[in-house]
PyMOL Python script that loads the backbone (N, CA, C, O; Angstrom):
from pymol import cmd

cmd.read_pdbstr("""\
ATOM      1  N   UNK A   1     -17.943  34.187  -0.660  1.00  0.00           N
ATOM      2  CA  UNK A   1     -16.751  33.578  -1.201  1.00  0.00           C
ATOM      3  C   UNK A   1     -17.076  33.041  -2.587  1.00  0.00           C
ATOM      4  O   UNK A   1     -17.957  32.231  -2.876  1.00  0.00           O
ATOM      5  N   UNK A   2     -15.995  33.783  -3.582  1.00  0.00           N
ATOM      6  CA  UNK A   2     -16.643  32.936  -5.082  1.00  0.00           C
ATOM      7  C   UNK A   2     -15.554  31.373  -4.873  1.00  0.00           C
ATOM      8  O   UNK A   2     -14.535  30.913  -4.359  1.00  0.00           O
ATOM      9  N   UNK A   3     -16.814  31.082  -5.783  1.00  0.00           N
ATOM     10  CA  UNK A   3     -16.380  29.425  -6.022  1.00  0.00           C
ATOM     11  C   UNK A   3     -15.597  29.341  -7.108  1.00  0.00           C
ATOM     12  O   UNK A   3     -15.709  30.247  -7.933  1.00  0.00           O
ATOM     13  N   UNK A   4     -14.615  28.231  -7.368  1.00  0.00           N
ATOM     14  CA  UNK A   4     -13.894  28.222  -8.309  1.00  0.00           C
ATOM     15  C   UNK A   4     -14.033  26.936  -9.050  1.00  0.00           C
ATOM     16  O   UNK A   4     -14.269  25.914  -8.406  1.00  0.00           O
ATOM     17  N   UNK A   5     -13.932  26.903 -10.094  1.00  0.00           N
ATOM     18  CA  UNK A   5     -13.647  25.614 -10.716  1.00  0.00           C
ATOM     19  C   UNK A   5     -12.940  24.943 -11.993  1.00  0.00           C
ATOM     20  O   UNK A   5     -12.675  25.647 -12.967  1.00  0.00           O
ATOM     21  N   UNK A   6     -12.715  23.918 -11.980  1.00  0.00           N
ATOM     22  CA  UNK A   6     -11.313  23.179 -12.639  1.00  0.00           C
ATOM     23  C   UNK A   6     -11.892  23.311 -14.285  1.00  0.00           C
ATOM     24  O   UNK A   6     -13.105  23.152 -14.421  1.00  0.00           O
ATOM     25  N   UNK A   7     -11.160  23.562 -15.396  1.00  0.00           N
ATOM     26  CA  UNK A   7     -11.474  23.689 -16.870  1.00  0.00           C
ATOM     27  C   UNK A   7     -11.639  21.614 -16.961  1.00  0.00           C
ATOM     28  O   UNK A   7     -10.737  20.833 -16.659  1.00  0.00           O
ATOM     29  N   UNK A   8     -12.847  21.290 -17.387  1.00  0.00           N
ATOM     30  CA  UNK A   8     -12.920  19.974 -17.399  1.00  0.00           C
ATOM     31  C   UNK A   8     -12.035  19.297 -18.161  1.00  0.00           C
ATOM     32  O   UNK A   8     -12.279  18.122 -17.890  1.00  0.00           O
ATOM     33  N   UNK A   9     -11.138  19.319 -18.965  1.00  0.00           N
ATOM     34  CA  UNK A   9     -10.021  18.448 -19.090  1.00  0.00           C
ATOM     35  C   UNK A   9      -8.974  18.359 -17.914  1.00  0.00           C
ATOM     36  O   UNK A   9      -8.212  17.398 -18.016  1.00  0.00           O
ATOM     37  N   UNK A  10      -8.774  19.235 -16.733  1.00  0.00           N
ATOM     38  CA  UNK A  10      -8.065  19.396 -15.937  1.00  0.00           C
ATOM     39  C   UNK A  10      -8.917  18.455 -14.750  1.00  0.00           C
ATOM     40  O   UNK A  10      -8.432  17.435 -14.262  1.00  0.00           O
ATOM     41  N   UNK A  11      -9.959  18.874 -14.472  1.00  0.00           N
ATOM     42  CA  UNK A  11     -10.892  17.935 -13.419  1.00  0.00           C
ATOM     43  C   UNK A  11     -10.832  16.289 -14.214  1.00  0.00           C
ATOM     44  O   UNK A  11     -10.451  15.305 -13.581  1.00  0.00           O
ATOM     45  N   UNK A  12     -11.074  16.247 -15.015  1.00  0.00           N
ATOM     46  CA  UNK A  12     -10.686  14.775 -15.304  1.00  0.00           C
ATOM     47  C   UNK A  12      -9.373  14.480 -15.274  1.00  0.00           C
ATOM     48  O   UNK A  12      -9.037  13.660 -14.420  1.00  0.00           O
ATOM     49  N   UNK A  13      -8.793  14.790 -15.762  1.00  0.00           N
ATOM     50  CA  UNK A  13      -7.306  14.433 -15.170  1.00  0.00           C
ATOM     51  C   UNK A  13      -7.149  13.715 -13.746  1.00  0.00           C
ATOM     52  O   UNK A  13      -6.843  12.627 -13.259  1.00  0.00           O
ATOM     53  N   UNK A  14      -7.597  15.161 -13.342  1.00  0.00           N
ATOM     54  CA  UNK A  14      -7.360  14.560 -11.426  1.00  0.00           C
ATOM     55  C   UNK A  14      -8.235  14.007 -10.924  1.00  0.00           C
ATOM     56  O   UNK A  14      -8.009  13.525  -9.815  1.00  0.00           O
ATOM     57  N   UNK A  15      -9.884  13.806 -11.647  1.00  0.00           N
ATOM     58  CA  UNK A  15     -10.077  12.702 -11.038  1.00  0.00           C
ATOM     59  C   UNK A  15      -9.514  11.289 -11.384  1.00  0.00           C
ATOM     60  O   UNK A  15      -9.335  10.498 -10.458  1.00  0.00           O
ATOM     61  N   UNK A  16      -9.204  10.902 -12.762  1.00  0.00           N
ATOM     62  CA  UNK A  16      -8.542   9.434 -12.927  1.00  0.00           C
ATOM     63  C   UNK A  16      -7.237   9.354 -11.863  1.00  0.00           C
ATOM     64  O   UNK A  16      -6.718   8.403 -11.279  1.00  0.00           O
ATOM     65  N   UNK A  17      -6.922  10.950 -11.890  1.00  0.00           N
ATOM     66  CA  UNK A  17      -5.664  10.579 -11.029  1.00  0.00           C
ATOM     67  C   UNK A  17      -5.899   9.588  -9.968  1.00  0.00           C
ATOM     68  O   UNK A  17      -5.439   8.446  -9.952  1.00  0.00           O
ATOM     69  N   UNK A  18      -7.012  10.386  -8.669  1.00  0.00           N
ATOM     70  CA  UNK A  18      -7.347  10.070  -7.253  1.00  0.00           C
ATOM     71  C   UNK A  18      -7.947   8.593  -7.587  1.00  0.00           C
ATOM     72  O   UNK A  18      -7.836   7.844  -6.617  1.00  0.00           O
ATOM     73  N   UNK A  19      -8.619   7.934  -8.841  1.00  0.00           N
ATOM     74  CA  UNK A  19      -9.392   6.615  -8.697  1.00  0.00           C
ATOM     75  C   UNK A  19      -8.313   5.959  -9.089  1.00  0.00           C
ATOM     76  O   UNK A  19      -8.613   4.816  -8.746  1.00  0.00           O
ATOM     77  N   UNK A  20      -6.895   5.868  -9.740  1.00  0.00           N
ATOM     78  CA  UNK A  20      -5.506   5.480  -9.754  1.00  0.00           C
ATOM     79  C   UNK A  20      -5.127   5.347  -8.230  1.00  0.00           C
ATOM     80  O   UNK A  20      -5.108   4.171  -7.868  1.00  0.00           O
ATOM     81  N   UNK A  21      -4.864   6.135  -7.387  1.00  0.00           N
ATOM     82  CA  UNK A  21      -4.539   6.306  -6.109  1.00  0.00           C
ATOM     83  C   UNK A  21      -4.906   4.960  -5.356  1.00  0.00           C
ATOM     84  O   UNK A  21      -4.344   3.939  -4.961  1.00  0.00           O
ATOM     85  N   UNK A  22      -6.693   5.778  -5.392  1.00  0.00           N
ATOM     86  CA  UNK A  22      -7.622   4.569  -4.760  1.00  0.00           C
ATOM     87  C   UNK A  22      -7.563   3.180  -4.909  1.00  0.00           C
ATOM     88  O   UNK A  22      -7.974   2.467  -3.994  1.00  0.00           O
ATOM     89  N   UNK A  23      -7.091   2.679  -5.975  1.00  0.00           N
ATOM     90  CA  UNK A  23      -7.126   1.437  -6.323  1.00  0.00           C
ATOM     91  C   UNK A  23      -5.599   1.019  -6.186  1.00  0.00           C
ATOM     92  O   UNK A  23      -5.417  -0.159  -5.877  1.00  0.00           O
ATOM     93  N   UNK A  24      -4.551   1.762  -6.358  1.00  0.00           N
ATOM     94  CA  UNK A  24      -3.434   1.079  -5.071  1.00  0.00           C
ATOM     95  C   UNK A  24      -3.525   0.864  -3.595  1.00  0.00           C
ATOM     96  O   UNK A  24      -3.002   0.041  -2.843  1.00  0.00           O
ATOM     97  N   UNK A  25      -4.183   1.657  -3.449  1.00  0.00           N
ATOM     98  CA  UNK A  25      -3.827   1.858  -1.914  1.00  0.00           C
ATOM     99  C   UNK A  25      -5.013   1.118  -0.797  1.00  0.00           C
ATOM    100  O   UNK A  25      -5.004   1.307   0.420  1.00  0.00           O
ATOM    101  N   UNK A  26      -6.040   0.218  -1.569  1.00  0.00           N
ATOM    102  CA  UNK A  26      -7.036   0.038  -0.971  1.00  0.00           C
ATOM    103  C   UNK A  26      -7.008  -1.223  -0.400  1.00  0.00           C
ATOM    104  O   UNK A  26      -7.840  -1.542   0.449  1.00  0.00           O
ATOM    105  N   UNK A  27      -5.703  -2.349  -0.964  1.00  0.00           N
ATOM    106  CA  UNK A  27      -5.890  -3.438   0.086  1.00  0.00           C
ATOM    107  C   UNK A  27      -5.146  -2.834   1.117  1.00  0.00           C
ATOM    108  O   UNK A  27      -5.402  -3.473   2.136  1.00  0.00           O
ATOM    109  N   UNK A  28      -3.968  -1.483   1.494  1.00  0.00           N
ATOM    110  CA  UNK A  28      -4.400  -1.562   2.718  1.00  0.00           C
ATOM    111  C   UNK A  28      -4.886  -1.011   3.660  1.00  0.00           C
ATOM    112  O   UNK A  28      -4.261  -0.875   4.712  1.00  0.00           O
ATOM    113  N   UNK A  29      -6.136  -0.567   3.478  1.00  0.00           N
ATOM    114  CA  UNK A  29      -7.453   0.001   4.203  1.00  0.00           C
ATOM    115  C   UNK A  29      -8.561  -0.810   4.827  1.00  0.00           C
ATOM    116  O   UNK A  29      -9.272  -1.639   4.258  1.00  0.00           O
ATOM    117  N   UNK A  30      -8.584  -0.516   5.816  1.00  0.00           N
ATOM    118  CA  UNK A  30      -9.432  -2.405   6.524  1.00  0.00           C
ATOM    119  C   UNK A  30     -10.604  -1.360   7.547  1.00  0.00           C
ATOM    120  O   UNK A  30     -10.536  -0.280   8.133  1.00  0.00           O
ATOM    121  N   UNK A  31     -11.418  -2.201   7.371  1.00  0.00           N
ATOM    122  CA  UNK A  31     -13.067  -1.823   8.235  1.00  0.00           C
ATOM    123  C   UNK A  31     -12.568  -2.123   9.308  1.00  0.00           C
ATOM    124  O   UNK A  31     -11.659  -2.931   9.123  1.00  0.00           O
ATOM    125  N   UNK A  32     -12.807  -1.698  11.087  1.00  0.00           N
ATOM    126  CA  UNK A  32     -12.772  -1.887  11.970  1.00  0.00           C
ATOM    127  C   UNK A  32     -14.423  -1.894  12.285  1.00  0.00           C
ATOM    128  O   UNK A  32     -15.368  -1.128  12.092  1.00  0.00           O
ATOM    129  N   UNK A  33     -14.140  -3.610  13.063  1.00  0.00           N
ATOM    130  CA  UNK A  33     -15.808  -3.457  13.719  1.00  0.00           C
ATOM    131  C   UNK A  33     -15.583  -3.450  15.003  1.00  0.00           C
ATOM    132  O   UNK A  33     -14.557  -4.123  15.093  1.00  0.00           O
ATOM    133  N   UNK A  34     -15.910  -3.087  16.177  1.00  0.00           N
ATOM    134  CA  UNK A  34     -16.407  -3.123  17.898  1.00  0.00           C
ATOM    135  C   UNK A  34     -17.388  -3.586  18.336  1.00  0.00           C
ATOM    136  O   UNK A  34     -18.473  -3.006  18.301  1.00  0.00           O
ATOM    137  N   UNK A  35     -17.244  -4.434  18.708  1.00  0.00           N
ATOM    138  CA  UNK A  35     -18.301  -5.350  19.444  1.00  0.00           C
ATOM    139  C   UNK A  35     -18.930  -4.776  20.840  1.00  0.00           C
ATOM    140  O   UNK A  35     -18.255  -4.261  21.731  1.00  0.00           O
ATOM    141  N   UNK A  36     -20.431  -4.970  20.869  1.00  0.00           N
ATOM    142  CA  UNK A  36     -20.902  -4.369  21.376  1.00  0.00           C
ATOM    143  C   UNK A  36     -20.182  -4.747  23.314  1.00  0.00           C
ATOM    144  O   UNK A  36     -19.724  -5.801  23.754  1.00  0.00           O
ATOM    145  N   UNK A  37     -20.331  -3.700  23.858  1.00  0.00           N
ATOM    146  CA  UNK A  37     -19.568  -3.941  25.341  1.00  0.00           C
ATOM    147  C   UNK A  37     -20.444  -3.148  26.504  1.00  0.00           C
ATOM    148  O   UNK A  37     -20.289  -1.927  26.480  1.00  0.00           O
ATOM    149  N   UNK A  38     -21.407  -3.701  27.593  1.00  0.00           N
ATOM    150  CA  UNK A  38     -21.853  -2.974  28.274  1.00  0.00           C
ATOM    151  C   UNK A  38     -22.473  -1.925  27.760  1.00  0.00           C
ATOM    152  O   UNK A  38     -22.980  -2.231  26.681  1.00  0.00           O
ATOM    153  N   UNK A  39     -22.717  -0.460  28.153  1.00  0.00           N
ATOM    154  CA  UNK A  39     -23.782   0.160  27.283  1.00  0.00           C
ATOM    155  C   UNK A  39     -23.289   0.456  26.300  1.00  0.00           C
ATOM    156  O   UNK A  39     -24.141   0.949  25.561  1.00  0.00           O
ATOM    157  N   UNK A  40     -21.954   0.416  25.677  1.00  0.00           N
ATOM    158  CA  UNK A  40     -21.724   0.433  24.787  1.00  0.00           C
ATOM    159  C   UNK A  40     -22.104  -0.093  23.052  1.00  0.00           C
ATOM    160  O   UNK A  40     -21.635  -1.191  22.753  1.00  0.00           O
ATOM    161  N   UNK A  41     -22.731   0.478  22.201  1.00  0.00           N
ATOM    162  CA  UNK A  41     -23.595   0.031  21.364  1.00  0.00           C
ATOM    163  C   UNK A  41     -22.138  -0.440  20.142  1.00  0.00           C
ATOM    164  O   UNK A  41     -22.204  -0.552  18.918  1.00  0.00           O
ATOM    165  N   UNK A  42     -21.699  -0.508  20.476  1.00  0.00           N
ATOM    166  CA  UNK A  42     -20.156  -1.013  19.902  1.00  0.00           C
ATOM    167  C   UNK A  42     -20.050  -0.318  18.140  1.00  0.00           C
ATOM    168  O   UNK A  42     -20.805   0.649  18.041  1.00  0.00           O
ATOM    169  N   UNK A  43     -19.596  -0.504  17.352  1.00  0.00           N
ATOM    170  CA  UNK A  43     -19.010   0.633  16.475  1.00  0.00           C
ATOM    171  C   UNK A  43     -18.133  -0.045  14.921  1.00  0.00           C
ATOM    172  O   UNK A  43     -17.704  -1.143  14.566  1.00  0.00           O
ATOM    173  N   UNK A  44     -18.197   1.170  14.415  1.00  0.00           N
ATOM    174  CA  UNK A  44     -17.017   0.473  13.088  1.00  0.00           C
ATOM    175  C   UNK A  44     -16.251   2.012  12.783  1.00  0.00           C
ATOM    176  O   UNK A  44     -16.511   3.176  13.090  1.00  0.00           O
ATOM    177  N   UNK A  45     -15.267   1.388  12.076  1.00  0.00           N
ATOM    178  CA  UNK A  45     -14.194   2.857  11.754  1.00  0.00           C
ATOM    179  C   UNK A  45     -13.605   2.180  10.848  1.00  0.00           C
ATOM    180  O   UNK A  45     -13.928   1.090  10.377  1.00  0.00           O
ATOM    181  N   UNK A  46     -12.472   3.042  10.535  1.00  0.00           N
ATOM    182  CA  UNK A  46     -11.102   2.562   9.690  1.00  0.00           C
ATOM    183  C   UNK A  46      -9.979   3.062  10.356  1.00  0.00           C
ATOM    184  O   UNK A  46      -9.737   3.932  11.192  1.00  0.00           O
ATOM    185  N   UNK A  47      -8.952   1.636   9.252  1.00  0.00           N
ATOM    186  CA  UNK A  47      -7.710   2.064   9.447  1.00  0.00           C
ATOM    187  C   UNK A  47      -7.115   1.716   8.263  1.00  0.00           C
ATOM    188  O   UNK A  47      -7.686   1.365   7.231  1.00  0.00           O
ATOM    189  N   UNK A  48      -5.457   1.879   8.545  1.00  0.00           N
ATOM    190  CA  UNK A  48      -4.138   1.411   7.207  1.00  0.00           C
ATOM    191  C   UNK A  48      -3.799   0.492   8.159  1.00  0.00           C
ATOM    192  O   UNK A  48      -4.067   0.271   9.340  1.00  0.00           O
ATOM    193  N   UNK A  49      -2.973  -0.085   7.088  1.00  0.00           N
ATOM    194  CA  UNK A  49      -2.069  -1.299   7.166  1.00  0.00           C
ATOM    195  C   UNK A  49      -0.536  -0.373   7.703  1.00  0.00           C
ATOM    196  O   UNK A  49       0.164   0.098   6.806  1.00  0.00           O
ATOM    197  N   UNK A  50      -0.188  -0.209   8.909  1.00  0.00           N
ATOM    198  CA  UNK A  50       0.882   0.408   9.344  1.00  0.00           C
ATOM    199  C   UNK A  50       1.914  -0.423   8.922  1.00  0.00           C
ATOM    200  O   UNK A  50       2.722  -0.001   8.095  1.00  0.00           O
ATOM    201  N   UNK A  51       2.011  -1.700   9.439  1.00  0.00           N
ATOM    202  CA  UNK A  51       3.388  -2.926   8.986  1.00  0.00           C
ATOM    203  C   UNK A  51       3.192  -3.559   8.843  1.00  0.00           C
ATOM    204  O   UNK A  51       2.038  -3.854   9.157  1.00  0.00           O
ATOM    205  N   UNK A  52       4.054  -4.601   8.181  1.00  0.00           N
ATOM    206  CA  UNK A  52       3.852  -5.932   7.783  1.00  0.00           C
ATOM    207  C   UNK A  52       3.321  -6.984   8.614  1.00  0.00           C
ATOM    208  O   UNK A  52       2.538  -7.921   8.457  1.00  0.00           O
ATOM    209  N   UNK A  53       4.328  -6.293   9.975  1.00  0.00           N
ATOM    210  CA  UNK A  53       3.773  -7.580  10.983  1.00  0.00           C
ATOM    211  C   UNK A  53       2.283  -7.699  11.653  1.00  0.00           C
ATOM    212  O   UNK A  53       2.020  -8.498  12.552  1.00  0.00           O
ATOM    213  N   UNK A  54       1.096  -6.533  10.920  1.00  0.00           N
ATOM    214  CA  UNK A  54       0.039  -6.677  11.082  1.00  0.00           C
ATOM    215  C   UNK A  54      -0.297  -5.183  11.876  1.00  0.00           C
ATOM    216  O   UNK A  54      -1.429  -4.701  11.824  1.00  0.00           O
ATOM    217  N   UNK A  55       0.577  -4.661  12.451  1.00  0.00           N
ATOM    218  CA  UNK A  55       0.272  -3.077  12.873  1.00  0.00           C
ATOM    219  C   UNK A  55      -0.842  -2.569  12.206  1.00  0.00           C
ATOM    220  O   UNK A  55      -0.699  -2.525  10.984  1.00  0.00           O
ATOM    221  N   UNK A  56      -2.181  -2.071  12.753  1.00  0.00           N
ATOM    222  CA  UNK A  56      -2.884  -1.405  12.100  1.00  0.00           C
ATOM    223  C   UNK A  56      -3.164   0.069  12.536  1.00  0.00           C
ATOM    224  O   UNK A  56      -3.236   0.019  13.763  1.00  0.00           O
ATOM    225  N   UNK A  57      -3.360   1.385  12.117  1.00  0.00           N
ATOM    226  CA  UNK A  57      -3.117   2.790  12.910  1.00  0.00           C
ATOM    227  C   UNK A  57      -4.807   2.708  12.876  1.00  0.00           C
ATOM    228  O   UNK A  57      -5.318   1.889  12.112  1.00  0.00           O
ATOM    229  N   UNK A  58      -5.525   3.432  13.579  1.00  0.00           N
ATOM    230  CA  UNK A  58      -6.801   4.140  13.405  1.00  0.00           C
ATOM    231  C   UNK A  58      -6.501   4.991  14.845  1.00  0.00           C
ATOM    232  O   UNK A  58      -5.539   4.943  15.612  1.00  0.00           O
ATOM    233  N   UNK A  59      -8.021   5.962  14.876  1.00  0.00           N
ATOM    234  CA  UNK A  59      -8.437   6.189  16.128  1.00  0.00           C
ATOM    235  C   UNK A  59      -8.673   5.269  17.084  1.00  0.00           C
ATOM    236  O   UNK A  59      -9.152   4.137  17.012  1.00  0.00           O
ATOM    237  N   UNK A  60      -8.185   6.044  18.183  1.00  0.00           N
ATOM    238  CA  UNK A  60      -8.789   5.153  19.948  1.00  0.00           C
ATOM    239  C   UNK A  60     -10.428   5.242  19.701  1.00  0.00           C
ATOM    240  O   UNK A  60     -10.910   4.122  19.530  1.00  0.00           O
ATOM    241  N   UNK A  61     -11.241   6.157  19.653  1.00  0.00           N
ATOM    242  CA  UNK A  61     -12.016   5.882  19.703  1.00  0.00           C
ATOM    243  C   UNK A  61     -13.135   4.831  18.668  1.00  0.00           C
ATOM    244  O   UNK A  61     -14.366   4.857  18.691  1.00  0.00           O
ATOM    245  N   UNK A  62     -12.343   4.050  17.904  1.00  0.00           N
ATOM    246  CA  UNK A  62     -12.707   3.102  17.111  1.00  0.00           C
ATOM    247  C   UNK A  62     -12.346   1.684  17.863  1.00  0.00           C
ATOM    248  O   UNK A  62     -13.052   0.744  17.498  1.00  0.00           O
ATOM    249  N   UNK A  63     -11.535   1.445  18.674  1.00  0.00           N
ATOM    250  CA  UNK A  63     -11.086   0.191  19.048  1.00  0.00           C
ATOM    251  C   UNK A  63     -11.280   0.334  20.516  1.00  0.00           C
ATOM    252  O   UNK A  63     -11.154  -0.742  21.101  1.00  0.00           O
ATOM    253  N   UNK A  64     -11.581   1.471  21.372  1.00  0.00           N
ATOM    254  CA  UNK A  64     -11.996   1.475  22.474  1.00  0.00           C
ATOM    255  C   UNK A  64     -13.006   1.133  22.814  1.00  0.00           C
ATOM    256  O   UNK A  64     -14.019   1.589  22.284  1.00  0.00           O
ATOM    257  N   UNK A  65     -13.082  -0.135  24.197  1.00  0.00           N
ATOM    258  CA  UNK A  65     -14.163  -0.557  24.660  1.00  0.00           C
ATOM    259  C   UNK A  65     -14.985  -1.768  24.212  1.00  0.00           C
ATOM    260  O   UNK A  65     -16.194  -1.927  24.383  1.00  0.00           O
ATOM    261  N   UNK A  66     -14.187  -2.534  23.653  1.00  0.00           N
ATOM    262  CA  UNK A  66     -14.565  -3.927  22.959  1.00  0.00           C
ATOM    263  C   UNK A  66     -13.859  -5.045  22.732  1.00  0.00           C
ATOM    264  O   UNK A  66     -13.059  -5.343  23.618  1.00  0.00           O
ATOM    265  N   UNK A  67     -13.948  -5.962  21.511  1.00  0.00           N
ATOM    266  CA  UNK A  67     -13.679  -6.919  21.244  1.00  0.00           C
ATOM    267  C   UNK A  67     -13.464  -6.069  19.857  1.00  0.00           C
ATOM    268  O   UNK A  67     -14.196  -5.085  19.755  1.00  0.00           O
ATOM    269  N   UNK A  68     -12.753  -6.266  19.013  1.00  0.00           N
ATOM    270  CA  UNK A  68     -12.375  -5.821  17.568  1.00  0.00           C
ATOM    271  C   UNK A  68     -11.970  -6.511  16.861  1.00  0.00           C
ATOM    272  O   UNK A  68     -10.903  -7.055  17.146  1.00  0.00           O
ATOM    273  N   UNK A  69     -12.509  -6.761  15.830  1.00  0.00           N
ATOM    274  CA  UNK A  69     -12.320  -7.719  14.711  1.00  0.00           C
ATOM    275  C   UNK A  69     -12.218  -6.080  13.357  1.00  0.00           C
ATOM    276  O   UNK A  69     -12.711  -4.954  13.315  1.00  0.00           O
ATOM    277  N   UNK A  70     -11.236  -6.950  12.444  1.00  0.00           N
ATOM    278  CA  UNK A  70     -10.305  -5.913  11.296  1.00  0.00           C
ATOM    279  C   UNK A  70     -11.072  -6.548   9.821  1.00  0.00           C
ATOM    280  O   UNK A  70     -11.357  -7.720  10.066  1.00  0.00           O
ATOM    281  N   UNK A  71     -11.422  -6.246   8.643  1.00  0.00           N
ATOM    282  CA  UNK A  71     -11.756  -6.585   7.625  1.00  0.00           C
ATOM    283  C   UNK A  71     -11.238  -6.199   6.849  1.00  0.00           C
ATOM    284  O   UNK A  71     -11.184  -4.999   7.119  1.00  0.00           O
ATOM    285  N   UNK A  72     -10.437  -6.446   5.393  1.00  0.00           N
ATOM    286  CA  UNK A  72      -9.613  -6.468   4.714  1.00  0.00           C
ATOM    287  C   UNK A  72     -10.244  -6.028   3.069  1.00  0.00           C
ATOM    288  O   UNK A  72     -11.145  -6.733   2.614  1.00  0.00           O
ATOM    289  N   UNK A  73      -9.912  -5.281   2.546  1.00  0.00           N
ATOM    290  CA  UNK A  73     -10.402  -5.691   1.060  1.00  0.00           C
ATOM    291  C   UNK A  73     -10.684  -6.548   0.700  1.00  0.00           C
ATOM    292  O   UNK A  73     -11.677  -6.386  -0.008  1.00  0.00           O
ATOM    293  N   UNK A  74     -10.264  -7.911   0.772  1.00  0.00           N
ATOM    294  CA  UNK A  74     -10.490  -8.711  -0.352  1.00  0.00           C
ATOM    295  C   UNK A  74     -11.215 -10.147   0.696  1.00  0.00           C
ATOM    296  O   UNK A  74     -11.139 -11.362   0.512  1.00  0.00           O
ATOM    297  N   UNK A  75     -11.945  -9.285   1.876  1.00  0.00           N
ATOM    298  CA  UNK A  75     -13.261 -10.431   2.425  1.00  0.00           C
ATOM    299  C   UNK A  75     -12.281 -11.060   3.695  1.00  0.00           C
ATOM    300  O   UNK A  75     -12.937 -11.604   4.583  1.00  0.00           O
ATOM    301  N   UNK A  76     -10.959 -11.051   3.863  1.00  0.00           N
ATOM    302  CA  UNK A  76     -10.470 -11.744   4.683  1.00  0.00           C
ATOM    303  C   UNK A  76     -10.745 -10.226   6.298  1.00  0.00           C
ATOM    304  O   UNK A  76     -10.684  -8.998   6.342  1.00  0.00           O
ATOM    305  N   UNK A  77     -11.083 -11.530   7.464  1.00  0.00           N
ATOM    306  CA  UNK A  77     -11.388 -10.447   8.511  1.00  0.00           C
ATOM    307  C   UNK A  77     -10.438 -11.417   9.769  1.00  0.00           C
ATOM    308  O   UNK A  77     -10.250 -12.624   9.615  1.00  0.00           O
ATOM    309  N   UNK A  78     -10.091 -10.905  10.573  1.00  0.00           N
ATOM    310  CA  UNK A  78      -9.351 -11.227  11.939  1.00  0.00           C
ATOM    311  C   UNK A  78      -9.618 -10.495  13.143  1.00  0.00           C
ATOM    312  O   UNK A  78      -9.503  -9.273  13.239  1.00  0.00           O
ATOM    313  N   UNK A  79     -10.026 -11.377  14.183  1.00  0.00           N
ATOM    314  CA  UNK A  79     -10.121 -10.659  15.621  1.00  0.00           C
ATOM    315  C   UNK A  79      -8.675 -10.324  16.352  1.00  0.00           C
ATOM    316  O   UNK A  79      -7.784 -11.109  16.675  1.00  0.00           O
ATOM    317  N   UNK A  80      -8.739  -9.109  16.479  1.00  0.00           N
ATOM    318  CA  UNK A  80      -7.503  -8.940  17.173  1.00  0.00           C
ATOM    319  C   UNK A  80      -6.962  -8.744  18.169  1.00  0.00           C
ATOM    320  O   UNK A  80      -7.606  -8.076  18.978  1.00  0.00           O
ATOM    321  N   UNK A  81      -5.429  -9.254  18.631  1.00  0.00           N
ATOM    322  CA  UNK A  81      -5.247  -9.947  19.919  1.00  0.00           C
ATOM    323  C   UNK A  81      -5.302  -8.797  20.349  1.00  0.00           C
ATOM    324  O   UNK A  81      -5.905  -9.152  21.361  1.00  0.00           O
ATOM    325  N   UNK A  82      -5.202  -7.640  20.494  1.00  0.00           N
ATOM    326  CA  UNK A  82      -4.848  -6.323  21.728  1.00  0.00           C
ATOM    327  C   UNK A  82      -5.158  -4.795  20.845  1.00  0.00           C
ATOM    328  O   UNK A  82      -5.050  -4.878  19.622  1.00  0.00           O
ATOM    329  N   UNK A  83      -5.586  -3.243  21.513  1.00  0.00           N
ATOM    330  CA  UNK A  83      -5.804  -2.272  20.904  1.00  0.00           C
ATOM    331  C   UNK A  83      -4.832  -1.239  22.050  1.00  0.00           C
ATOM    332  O   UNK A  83      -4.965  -1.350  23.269  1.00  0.00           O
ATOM    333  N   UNK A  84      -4.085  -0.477  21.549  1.00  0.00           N
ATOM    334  CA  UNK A  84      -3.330   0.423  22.911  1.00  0.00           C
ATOM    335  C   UNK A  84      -3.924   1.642  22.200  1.00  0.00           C
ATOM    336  O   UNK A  84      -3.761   2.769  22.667  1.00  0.00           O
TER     337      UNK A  84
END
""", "prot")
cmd.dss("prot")
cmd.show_as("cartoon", "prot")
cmd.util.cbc("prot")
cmd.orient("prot")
């Protein structure tokens, strides 16, 4: 398979584009940690900020089987009441 690639005024472009992106969209992206549970060696993942009222989306297998606490961009973290 040949490889292709972007004429570098075009690759820069789109990368300022995607680090534009990144830097809106990153307070709402939050670390998920899992606390360790039985043999469970407990875990971290991500998620978004689904709603206001604190909804967060990730994988089950990030919040399954623990205690879960959420970390925020800007250092603020919360244990959270429930994972479905």
């Amino acid at each position: 398979m040949k490889k292709m690639s972007l004429p570098a005024n075009i690759a820069s472009q789109f990368s300022d584009e995607i680090a534009a992106l990144a830097e809106r969209s990153q307070a709402g992206v939050v670390v998920i940690r899992r606390s360790q549970s039985g043999r469970d060696g407990g875990g971290a993942g991500s998620g978004v900020v689904w709603h206001a009222s604190g909804l967060i989306a990730t994988n089950h297998h990030v919040v399954g089987g623990g205690p879960v606490s959420v970390a925020f961009y800007d250092g603020t973290s919360y244990k959270t009441i429930g994972a479905s």
